[in-house]
Legacy VTK file of the C-alpha trace (Angstrom):
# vtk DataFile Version 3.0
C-alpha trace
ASCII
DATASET POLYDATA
POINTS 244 float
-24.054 -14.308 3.860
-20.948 -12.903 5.159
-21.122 -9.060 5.832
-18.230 -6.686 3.499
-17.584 -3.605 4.423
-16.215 -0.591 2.510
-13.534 2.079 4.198
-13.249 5.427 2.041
-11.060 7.862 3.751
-12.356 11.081 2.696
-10.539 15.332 2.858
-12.655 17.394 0.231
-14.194 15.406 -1.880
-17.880 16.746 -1.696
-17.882 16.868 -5.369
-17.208 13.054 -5.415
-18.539 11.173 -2.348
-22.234 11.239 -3.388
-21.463 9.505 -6.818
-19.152 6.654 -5.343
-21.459 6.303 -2.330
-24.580 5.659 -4.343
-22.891 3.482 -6.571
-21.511 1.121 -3.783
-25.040 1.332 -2.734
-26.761 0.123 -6.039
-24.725 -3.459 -5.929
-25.963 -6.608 -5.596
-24.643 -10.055 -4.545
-22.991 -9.217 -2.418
-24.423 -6.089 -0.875
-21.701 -3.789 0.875
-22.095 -1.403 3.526
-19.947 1.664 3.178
-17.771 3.446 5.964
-16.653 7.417 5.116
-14.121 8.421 7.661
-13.686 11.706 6.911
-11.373 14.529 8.207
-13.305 17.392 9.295
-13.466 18.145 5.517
-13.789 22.143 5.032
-15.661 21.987 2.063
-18.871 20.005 3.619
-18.001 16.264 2.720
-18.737 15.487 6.692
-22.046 16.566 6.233
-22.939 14.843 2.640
-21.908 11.815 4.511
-24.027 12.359 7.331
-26.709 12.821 5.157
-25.947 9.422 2.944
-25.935 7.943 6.217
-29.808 8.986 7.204
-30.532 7.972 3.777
-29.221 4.583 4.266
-29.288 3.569 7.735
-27.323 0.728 9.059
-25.984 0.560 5.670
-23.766 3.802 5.593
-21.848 4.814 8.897
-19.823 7.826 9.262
-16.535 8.233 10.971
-15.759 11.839 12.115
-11.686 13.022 12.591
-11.339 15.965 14.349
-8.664 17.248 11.428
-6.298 15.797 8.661
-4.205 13.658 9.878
-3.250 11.049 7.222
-4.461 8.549 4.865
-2.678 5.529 6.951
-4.425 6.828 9.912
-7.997 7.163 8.343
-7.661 3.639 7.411
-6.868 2.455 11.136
-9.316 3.703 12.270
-11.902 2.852 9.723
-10.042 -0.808 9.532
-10.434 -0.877 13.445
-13.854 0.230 13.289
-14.754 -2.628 10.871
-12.996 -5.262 13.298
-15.848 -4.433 16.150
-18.156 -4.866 13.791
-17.638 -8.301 13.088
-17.259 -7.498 8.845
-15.715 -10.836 7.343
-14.243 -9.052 4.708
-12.907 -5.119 4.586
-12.688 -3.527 1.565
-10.334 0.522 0.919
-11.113 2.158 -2.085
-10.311 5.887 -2.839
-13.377 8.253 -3.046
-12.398 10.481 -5.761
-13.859 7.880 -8.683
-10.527 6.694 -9.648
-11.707 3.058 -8.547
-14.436 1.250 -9.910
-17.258 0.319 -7.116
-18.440 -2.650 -10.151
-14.690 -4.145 -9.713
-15.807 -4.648 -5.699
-17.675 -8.528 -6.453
-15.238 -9.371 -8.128
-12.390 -8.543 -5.452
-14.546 -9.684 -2.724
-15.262 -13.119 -4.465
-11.627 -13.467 -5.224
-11.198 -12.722 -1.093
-13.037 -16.484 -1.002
-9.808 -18.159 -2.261
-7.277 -15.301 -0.702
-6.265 -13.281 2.926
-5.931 -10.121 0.864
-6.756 -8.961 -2.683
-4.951 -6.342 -4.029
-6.733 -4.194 -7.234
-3.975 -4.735 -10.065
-3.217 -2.095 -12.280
-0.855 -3.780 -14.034
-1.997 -7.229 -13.601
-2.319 -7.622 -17.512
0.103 -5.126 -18.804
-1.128 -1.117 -18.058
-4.732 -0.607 -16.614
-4.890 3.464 -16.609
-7.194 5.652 -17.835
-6.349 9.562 -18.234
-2.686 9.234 -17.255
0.145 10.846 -18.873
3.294 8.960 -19.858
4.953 10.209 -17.203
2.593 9.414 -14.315
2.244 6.117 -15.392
6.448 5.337 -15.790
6.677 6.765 -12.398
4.123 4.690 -10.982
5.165 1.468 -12.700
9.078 2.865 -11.125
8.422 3.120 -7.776
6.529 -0.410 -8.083
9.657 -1.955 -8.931
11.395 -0.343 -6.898
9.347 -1.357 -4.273
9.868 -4.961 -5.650
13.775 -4.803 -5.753
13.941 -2.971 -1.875
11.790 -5.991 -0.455
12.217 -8.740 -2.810
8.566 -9.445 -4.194
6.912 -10.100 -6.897
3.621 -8.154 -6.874
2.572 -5.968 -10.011
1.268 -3.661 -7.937
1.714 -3.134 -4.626
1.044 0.484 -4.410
-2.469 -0.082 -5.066
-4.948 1.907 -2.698
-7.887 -0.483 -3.787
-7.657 -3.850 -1.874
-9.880 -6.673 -0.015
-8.664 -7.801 3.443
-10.381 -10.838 5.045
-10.817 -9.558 8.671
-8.480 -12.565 9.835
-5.637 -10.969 8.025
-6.358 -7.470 9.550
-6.265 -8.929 13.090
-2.804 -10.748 11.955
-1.388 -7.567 10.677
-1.605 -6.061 14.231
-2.884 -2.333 13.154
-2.357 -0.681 16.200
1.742 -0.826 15.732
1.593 0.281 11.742
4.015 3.482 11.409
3.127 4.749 7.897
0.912 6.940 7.347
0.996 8.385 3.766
0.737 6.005 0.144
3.338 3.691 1.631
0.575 2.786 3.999
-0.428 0.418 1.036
3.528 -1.202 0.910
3.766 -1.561 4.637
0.393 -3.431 4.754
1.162 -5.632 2.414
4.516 -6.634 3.462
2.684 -7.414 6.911
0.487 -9.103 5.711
3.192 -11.377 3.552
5.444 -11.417 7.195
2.343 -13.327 8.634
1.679 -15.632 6.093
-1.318 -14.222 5.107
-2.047 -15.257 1.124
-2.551 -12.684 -1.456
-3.944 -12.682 -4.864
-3.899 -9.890 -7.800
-7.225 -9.190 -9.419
-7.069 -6.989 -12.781
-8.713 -3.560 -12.215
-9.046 -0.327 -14.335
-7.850 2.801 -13.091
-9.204 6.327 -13.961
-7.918 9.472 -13.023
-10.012 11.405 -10.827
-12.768 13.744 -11.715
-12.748 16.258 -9.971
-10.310 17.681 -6.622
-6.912 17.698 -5.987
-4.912 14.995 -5.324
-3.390 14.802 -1.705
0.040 13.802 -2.701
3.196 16.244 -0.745
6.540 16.154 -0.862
6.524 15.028 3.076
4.344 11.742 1.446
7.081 11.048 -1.272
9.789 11.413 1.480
8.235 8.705 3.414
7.246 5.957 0.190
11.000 6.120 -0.050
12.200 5.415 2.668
9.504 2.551 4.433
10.581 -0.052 1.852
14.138 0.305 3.837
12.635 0.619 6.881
10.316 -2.427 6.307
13.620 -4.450 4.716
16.007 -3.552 8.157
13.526 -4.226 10.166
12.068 -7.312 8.761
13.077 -10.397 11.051
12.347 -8.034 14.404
8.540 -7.250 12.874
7.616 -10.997 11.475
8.749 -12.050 15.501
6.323 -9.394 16.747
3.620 -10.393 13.893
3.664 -14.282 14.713
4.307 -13.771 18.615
LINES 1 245
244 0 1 2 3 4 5 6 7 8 9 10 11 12 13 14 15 16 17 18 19 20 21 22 23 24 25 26 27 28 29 30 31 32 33 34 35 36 37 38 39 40 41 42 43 44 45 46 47 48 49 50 51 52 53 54 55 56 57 58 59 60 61 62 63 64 65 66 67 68 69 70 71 72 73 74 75 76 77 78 79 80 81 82 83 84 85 86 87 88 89 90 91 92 93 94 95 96 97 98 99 100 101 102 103 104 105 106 107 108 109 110 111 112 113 114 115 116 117 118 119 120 121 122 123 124 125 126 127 128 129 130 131 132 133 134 135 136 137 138 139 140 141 142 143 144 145 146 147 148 149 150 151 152 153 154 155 156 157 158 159 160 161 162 163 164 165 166 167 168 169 170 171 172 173 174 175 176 177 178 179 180 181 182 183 184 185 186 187 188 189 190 191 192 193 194 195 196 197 198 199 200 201 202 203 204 205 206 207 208 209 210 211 212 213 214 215 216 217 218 219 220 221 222 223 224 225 226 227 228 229 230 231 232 233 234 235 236 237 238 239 240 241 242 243
């Protein structure tokens, strides 16, 4: 069976990463191995992870940063890390609980017929838990206007819970991917698209997160608005480089 691999970028979330780990771990066809890459987390999630990791060897790996340094970044690496591995398929999920680890077989089974899978939250209409009116209208806004900037079609293409074959991460090219906040998720996919990789939605539920604080900053809203431009000028000069 091919091997999957999960990449959790984690910054404080001690009070989370024990739950989501052990719950990746309890799965069954397929089993999943789990990859924390966390950044030098103050409040001890570094050393709960190194700790999951004796528990489970060769099943849980830890990725030590030597400092926060951004979500894009985190997944580079960890995607990177994955690559000399030789996973077949390379799962992100978030690590605060806001993603399901059940929803995983079916995103990885869907990755049999698709390049990348993307975790739909509005797939089949709005798939939020916890959420006030407002979050969820500003979420669903900067989807479409996502959409409009780039000219696709995808329901939800902010989504930080996704399946990537490893042929479509080696297509992407990671090492020349400039975002580095949530628009890490936008650029990826529009890669991805620029290479002809193929994508399907899968329906997922979304819950707000337990327990933390998000990592959301003005300097991470700055850049969502602008990459979609960036991405849109640029377009013809990055699908060359892509397909080179």
């Amino acid at each position: 069976m091919s091997k999957s691999l999960v990449v959790i970028p984690t910054y404080n979330e001690a009070d989370n990463l024990l739950i989501v780990a052990e719950s990746i771990m309890s799965l069954s066809e397929p089993t999943v191995d789990l990859l924390v890459v966390d950044d030098n987390s103050p409040d001890g999630t570094g050393r709960i992870a190194d700790e999951l990791a004796t528990k489970y060897p060769n099943r849980i790996f830890v990725l030590h940063r030597a400092s926060k340094s951004g979500l894009g970044r985190a997944y580079i690496d960890g995607f990177q890390w994955a690559l000399s591995q030789d996973y077949a398929t390379v799962a992100q999920m978030d690590a605060d609980l806001s993603h399901d680890p059940l929803a995983l077989k079916g995103m990885i089974k869907a990755a049999e017929q698709a390049d990348v899978v993307l975790g739909s939250r509005y797939l089949n209409g709005v798939s939020v838990i916890n959420w006030p009116l407002r979050r969820i209208l500003l979420s669903q806004a900067a989807n479409e206007y996502v959409r409009i900037v780039l000219g696709l079609s995808i329901h939800d293409i902010t989504s930080g819970f996704r399946v990537y074959r490893s042929t479509a991460l080696k297509k992407i090219n990671l090492s020349t991917v400039s975002s580095n906040g949530y628009s890490f998720q936008v650029e990826m996919t529009y890669r991805a698209i620029l290479t002809g990789c193929s994508l399907r939605e899968h329906a997922i539920i979304f819950t707000e997160r337990r327990s933390g604080q998000s990592k959301m900053s003005q300097g991470v809203i700055v850049e969502s608005a602008l990459m979609p431009w960036k991405l849109r000028f640029r377009k013809e000069r990055l699908r060359k480089s892509l397909n080179q």
